[in-house]
N, CA, C and O atoms as a MOPAC input file, in Angstrom:
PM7 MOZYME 1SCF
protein

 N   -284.65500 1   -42.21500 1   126.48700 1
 C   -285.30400 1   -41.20700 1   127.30200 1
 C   -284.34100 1   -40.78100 1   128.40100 1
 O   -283.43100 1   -41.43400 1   128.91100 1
 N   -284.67600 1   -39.75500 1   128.60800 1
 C   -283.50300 1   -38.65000 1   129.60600 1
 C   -284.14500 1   -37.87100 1   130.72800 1
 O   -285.26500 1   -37.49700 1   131.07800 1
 N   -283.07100 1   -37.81900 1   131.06200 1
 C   -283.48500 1   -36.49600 1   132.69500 1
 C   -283.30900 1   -35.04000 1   131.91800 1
 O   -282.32800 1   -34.91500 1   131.18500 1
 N   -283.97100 1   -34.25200 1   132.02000 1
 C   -283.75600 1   -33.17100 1   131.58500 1
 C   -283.75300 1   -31.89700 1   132.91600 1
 O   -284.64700 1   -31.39700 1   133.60000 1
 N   -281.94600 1   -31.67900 1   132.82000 1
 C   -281.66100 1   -30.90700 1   134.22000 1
 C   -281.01400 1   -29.56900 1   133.47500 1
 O   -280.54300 1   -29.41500 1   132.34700 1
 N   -281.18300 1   -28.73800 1   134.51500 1
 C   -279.66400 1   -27.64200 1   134.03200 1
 C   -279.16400 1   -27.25500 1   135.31500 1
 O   -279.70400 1   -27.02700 1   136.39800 1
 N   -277.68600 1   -27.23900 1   134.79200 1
 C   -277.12900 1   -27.00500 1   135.79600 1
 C   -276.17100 1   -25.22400 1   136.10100 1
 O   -275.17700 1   -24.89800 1   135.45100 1
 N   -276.76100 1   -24.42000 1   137.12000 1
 C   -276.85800 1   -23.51500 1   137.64700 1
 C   -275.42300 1   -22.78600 1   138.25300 1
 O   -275.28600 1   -23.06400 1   139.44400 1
 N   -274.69500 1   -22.21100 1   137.89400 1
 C   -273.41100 1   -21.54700 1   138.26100 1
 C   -273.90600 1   -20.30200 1   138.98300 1
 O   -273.12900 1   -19.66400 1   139.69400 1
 N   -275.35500 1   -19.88400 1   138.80000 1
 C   -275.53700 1   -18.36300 1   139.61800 1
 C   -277.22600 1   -18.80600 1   139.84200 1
 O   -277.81200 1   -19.71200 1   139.25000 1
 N   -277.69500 1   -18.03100 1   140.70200 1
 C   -278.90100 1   -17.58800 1   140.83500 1
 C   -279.65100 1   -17.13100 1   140.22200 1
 O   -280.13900 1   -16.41500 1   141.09700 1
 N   -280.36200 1   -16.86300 1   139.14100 1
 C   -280.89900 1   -15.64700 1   138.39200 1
 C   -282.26600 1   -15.55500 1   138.87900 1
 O   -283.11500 1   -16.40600 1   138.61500 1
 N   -282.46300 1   -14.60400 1   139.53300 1
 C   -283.64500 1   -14.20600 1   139.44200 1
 C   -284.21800 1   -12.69300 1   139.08400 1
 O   -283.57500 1   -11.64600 1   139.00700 1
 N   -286.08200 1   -12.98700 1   138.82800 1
 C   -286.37200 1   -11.27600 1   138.41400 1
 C   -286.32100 1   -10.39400 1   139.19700 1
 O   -286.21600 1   -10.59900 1   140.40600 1
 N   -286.39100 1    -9.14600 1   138.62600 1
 C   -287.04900 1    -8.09500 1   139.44000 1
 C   -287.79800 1    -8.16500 1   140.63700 1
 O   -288.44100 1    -9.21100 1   140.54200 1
 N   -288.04300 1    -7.65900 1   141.63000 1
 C   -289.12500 1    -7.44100 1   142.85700 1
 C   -290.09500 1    -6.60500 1   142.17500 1
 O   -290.75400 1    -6.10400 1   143.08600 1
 N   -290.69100 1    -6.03800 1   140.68100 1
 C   -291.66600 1    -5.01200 1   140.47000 1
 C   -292.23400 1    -6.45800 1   139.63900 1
 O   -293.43100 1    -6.40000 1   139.35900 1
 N   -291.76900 1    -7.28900 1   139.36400 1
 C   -293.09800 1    -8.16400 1   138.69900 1
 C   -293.51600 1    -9.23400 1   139.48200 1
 O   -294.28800 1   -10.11100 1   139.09500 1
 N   -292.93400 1    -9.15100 1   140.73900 1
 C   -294.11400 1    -9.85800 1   142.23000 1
 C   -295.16800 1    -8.85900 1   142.61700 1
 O   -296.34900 1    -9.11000 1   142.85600 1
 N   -294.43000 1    -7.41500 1   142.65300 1
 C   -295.76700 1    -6.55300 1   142.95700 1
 C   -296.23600 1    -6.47000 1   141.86600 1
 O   -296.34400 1    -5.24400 1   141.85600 1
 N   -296.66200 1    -6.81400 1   140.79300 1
 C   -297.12600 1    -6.64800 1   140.05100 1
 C   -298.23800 1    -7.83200 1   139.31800 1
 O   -299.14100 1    -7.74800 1   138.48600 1
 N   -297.67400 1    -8.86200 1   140.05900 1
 C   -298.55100 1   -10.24100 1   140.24500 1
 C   -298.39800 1   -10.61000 1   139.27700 1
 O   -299.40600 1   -11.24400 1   138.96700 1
 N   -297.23800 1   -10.62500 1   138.01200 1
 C   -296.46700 1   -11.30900 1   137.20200 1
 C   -295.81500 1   -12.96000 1   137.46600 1
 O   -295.69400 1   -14.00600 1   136.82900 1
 N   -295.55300 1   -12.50500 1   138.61500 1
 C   -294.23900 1   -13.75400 1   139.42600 1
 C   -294.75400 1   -13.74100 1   140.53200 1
 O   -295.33800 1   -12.71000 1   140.86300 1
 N   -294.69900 1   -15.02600 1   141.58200 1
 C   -294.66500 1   -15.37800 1   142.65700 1
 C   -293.10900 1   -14.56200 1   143.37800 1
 O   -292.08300 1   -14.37900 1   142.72300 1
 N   -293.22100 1   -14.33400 1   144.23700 1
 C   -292.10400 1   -13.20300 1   145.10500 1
 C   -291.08000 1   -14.21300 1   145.29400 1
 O   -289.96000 1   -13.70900 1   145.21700 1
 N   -291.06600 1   -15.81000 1   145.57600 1
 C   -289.82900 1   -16.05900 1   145.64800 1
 C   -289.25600 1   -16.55800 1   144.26900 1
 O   -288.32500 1   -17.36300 1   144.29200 1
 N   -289.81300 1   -16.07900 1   142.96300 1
 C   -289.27100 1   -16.18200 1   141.79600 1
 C   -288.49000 1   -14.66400 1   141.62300 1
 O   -287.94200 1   -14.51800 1   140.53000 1
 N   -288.40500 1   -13.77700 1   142.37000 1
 C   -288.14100 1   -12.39300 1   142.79400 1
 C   -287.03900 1   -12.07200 1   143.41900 1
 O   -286.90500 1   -12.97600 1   144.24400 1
 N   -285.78300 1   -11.02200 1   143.58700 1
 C   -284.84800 1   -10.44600 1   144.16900 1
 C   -285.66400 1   -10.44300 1   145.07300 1
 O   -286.79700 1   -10.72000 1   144.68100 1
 N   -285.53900 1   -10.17700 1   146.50100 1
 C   -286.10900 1    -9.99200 1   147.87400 1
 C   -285.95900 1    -7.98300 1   147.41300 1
 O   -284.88100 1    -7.55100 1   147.00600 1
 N   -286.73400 1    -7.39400 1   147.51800 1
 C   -286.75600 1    -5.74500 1   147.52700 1
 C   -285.22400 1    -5.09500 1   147.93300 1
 O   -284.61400 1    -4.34800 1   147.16900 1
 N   -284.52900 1    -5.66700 1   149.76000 1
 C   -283.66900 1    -5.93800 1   150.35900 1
 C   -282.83500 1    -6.74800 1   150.94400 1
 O   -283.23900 1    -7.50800 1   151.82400 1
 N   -281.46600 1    -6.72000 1   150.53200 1
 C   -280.78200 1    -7.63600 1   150.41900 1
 C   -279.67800 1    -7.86000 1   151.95800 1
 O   -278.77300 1    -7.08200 1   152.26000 1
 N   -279.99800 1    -8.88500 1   152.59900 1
 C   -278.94500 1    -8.30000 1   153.93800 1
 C   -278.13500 1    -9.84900 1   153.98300 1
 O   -278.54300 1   -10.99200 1   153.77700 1
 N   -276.79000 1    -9.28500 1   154.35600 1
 C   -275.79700 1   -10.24000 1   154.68000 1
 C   -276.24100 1   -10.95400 1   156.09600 1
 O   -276.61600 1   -10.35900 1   157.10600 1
 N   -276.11000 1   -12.35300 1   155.92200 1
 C   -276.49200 1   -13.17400 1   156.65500 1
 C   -277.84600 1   -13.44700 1   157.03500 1
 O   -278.20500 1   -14.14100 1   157.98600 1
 N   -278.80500 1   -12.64200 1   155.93500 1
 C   -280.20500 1   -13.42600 1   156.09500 1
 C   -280.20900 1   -14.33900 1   155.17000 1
 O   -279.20700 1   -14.43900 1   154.46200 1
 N   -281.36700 1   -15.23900 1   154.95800 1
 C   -281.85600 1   -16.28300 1   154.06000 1
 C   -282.62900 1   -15.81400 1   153.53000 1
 O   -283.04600 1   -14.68800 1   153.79900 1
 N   -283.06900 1   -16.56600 1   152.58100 1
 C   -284.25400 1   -16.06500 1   151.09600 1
 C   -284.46100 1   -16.99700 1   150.43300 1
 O   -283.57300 1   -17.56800 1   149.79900 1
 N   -286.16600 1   -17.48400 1   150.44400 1
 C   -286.30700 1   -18.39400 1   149.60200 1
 C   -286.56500 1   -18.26400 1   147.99700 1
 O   -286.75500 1   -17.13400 1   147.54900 1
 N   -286.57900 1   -19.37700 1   147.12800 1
 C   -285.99400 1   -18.66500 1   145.77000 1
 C   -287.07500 1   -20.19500 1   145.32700 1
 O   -287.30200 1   -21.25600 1   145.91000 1
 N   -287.66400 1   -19.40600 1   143.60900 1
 C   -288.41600 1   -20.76600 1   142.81300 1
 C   -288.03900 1   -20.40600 1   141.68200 1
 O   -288.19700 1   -19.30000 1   141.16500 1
 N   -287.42000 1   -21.51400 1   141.16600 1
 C   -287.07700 1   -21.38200 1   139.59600 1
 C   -287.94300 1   -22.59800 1   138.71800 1
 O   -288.12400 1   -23.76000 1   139.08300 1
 N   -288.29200 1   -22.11700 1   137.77500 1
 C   -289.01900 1   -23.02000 1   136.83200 1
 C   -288.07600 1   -24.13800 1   136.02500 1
 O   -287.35400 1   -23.59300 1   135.19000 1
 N   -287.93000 1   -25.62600 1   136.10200 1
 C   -287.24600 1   -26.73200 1   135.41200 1
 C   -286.63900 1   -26.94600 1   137.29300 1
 O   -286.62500 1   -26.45700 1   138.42300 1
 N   -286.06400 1   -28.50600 1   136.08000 1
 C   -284.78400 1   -29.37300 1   137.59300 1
 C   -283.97400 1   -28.48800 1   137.09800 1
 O   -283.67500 1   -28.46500 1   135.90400 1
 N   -283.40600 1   -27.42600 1   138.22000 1
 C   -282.27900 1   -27.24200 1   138.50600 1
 C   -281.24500 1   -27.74000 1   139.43100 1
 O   -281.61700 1   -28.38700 1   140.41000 1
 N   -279.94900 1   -27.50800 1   139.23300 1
 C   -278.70600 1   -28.35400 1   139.89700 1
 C   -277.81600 1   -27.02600 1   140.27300 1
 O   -277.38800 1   -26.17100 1   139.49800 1
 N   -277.68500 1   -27.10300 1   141.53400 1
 C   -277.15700 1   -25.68000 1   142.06100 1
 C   -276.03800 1   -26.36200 1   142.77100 1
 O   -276.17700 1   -27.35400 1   143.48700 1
 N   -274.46100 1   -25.49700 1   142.40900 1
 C   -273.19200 1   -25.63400 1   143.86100 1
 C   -273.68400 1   -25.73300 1   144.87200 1
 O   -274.55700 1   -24.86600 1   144.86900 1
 N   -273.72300 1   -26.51400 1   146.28000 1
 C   -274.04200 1   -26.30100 1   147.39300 1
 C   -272.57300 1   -26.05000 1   148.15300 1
 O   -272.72100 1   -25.21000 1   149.04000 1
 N   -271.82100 1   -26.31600 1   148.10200 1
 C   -270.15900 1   -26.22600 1   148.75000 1
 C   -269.80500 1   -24.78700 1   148.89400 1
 O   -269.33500 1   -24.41300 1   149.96800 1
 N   -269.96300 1   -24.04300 1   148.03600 1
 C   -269.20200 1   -22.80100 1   147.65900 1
 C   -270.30800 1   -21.75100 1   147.15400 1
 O   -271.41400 1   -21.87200 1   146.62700 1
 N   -269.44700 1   -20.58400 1   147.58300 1
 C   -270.20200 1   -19.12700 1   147.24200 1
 C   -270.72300 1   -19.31500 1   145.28900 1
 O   -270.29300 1   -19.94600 1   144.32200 1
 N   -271.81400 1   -18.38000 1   145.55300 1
 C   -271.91100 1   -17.99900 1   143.86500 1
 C   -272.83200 1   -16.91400 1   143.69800 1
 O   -273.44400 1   -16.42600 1   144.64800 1
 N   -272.93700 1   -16.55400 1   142.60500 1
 C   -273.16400 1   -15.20200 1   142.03500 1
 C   -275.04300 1   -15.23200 1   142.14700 1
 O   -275.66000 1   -16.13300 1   141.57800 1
 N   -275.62400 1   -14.36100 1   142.77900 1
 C   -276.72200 1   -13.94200 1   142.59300 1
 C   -277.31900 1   -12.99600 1   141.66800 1
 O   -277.33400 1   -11.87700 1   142.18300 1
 N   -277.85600 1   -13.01500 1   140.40600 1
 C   -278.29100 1   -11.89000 1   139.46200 1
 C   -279.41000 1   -11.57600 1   139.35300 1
 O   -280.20000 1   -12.22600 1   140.03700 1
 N   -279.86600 1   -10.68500 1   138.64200 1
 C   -280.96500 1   -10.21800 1   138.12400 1
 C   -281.07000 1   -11.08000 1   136.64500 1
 O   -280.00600 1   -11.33300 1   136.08000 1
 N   -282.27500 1   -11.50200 1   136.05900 1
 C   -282.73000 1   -11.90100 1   135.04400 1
 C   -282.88100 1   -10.85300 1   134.92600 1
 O   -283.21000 1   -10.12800 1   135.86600 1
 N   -282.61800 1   -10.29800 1   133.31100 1
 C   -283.15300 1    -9.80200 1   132.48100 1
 C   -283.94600 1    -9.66400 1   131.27200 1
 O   -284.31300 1    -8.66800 1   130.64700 1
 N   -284.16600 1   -11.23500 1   131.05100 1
 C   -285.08700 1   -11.81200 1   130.17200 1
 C   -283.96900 1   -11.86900 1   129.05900 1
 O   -282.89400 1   -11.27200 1   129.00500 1
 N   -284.58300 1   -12.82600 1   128.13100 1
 C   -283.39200 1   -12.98800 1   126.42000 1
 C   -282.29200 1   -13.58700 1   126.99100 1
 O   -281.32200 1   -13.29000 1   126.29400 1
 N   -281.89100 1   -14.43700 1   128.11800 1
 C   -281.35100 1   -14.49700 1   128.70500 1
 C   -280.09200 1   -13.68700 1   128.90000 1
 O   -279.01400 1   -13.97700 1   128.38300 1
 N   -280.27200 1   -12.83300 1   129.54700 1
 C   -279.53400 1   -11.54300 1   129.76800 1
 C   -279.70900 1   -11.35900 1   131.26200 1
 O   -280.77600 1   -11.56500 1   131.84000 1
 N   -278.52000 1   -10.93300 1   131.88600 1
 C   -278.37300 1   -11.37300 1   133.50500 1
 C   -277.51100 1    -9.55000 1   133.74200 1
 O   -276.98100 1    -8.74000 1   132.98100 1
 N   -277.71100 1    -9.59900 1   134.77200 1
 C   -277.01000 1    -7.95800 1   135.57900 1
 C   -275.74900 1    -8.52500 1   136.04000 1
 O   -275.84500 1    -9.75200 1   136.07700 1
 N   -274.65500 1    -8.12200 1   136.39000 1
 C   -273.54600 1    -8.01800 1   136.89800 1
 C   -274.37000 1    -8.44700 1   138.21800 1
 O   -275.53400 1    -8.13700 1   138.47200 1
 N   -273.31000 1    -9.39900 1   139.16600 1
 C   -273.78200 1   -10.05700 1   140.00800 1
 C   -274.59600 1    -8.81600 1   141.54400 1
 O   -274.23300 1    -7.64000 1   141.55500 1
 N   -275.16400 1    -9.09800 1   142.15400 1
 C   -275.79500 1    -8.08100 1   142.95200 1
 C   -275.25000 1    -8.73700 1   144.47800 1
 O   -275.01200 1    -7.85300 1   145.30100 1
 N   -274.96400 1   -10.51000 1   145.08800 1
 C   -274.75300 1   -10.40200 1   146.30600 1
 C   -273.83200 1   -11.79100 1   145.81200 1
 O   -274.06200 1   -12.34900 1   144.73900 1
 N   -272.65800 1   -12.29500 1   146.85300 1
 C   -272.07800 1   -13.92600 1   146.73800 1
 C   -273.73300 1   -14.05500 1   148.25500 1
 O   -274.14300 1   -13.39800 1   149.21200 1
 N   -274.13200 1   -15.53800 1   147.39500 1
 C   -274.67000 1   -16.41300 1   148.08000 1
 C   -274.24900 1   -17.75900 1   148.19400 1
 O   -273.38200 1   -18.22100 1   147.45200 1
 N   -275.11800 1   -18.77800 1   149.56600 1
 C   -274.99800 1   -19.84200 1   149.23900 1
 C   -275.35100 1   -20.49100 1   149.46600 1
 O   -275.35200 1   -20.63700 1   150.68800 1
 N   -276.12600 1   -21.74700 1   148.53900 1
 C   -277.47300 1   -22.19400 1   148.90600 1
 C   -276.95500 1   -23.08500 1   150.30100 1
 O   -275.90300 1   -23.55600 1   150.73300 1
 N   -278.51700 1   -22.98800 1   150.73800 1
 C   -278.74900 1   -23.52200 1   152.08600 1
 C   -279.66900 1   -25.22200 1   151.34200 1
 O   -279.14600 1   -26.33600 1   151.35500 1
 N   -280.34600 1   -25.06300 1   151.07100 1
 C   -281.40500 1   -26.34200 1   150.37500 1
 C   -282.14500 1   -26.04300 1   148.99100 1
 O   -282.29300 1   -25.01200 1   148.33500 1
 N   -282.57400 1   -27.44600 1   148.80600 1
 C   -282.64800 1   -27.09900 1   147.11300 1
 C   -283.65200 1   -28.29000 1   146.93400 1
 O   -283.23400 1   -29.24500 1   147.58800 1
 N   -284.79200 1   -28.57500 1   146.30400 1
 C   -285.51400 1   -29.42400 1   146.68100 1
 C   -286.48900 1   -29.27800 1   145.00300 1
 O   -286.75800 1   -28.24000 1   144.39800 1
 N   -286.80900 1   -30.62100 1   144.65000 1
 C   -287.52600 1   -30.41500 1   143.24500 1
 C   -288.78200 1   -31.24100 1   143.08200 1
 O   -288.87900 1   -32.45500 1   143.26500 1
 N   -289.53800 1   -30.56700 1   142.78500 1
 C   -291.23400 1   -31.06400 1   143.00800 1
 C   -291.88500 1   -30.76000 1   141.47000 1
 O   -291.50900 1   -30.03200 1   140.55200 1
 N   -292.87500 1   -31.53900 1   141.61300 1
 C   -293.74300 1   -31.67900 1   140.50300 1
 C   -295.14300 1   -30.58600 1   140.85100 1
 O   -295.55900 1   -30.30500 1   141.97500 1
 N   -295.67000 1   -30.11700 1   139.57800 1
 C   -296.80400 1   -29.21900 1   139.96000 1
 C   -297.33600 1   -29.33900 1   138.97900 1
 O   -296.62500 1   -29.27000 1   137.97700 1
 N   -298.96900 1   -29.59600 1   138.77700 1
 C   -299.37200 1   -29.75200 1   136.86700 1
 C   -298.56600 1   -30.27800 1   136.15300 1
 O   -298.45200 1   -29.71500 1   135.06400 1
 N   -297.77300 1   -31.37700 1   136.34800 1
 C   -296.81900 1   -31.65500 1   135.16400 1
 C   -295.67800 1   -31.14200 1   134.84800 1
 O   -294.91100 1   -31.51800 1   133.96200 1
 N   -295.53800 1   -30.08300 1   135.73800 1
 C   -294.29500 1   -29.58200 1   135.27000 1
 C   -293.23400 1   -29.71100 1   136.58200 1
 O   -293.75400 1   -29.85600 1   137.68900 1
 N   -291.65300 1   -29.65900 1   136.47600 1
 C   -290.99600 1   -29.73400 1   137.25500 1
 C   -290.47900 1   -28.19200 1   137.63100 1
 O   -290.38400 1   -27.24300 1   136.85300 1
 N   -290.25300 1   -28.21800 1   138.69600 1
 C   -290.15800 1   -26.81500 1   139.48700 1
 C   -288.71900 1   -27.15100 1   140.93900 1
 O   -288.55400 1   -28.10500 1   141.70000 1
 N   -288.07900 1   -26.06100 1   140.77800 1
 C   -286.81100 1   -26.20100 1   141.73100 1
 C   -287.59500 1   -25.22100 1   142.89800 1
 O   -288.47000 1   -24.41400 1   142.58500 1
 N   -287.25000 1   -25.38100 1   143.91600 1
 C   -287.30200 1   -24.48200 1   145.33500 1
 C   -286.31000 1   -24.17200 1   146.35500 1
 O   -286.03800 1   -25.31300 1   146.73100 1
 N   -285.83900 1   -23.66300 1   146.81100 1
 C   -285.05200 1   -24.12800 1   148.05900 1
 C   -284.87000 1   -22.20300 1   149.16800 1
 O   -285.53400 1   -21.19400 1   149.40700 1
 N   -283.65600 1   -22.74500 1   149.42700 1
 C   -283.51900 1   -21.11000 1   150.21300 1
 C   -281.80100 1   -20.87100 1   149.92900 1
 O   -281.05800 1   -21.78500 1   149.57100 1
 N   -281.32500 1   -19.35100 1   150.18800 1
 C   -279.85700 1   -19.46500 1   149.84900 1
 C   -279.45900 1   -18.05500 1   151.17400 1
 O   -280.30100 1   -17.23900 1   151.54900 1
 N   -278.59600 1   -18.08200 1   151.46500 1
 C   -277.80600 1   -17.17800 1   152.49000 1
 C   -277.45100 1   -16.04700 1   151.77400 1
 O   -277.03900 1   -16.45900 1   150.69000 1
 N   -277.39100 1   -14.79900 1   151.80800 1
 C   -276.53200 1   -14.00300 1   151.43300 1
 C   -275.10300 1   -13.90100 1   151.92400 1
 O   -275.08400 1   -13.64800 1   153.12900 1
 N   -274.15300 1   -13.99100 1   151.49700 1
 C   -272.65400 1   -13.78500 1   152.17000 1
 C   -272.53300 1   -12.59000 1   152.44600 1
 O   -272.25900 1   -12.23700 1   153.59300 1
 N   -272.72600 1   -11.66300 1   151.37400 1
 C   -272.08000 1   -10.34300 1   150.81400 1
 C   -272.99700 1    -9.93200 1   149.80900 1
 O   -273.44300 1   -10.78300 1   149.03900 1
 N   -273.41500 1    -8.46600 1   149.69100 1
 C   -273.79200 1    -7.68800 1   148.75400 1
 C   -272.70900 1    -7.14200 1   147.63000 1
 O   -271.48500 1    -7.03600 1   147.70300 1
 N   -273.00200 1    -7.04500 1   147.29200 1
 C   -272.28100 1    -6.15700 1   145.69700 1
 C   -271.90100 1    -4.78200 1   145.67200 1
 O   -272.66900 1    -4.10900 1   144.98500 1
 N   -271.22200 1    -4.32100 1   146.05300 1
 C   -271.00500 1    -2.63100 1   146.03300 1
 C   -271.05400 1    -2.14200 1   144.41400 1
 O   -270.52300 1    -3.04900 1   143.77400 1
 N   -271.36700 1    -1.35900 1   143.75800 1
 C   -271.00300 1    -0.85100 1   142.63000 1
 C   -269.61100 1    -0.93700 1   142.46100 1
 O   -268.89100 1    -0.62200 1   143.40800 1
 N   -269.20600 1    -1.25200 1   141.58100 1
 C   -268.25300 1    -1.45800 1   140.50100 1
 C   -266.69200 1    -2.43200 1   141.69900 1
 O   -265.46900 1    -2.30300 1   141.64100 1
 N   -267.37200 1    -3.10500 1   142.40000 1
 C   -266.64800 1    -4.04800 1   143.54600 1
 C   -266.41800 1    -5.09900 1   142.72800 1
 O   -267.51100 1    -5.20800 1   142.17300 1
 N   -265.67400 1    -6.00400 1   142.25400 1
 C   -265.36100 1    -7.29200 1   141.86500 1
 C   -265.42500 1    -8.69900 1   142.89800 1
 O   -264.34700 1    -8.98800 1   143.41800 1
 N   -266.27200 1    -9.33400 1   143.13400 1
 C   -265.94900 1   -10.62100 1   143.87400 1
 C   -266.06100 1   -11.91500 1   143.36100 1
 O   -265.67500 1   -12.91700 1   143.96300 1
 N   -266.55700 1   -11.90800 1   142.31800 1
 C   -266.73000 1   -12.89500 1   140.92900 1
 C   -265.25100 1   -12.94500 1   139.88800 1
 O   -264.92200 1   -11.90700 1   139.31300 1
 N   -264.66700 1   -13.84600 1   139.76400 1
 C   -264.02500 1   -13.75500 1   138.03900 1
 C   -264.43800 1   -15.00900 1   136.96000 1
 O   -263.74300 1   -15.99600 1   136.71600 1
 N   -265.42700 1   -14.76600 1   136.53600 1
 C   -266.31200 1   -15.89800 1   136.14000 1
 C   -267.29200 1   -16.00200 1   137.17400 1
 O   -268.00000 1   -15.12300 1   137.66500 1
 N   -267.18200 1   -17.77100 1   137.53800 1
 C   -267.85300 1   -17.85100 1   138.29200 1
 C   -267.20400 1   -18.26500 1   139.80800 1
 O   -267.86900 1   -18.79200 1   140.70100 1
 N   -265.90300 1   -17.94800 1   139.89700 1
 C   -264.91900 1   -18.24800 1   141.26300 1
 C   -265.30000 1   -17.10000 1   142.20400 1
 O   -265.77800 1   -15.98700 1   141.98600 1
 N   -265.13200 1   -17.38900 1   142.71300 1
 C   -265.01600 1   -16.55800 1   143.94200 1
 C   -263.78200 1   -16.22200 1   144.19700 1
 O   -262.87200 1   -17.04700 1   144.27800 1
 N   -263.56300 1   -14.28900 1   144.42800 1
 C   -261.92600 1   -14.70100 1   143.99100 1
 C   -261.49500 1   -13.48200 1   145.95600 1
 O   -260.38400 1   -13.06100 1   146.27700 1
 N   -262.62200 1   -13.32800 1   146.64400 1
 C   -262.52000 1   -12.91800 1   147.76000 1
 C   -263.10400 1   -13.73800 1   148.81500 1
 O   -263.83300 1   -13.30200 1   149.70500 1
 N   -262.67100 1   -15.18700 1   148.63700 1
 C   -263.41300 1   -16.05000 1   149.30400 1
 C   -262.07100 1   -16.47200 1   150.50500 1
 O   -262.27800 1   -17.29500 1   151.39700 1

């Protein structure tokens, strides 16, 4: 018997139209607006294992697991994993560094290559 974790190189989260839409809880959600040097709390479903040291890529889920070109470098602030009905659930909060300009590069992979 095993731990069953995954471990996290980016952020992915959904859309902000399926919190208003009462699909998703809002911090399973992009925040609507994204600002450098605020915080944002974030819930992902399973144990996740997130970088805490270093910047990383924030995305959009796109479901099928299919992700958007990164949208901000973040970096988590806390990360914390709780039980709910049986199931395991990640929480925490993450900083924005930097937003994403259109067609801006700050990712090559998953480095940070304007850090």
């Amino acid at each position: 018997m095993g731990i069953e974790s995954i471990f996290n190189f980016v952020l992915a989260l959904r859309n902000s139209e399926e919190a208003r839409t009462g699909a998703r809880e809002s911090d399973e959600c992009i925040p609507e607006r994204l600002v450098s040097g605020e915080s944002y709390r974030f819930l992902k479903k399973g144990q996740r294992l997130f970088l805490m040291t270093e910047e990383i890529p924030l995305v959009e889920s796109l479901g099928a697991r299919r992700v958007s070109s990164p949208l901000a470098s973040i970096r988590m602030l806390e990360v914390t994993h709780f039980v709910e009905k049986g199931e395991v659930w990640t929480r925490g909060r993450y900083m924005v560094i930097e937003t994403s300009a259109s067609g801006q590069v700050r990712f090559d992979g998953v480095i940070c290559i304007k850090c």
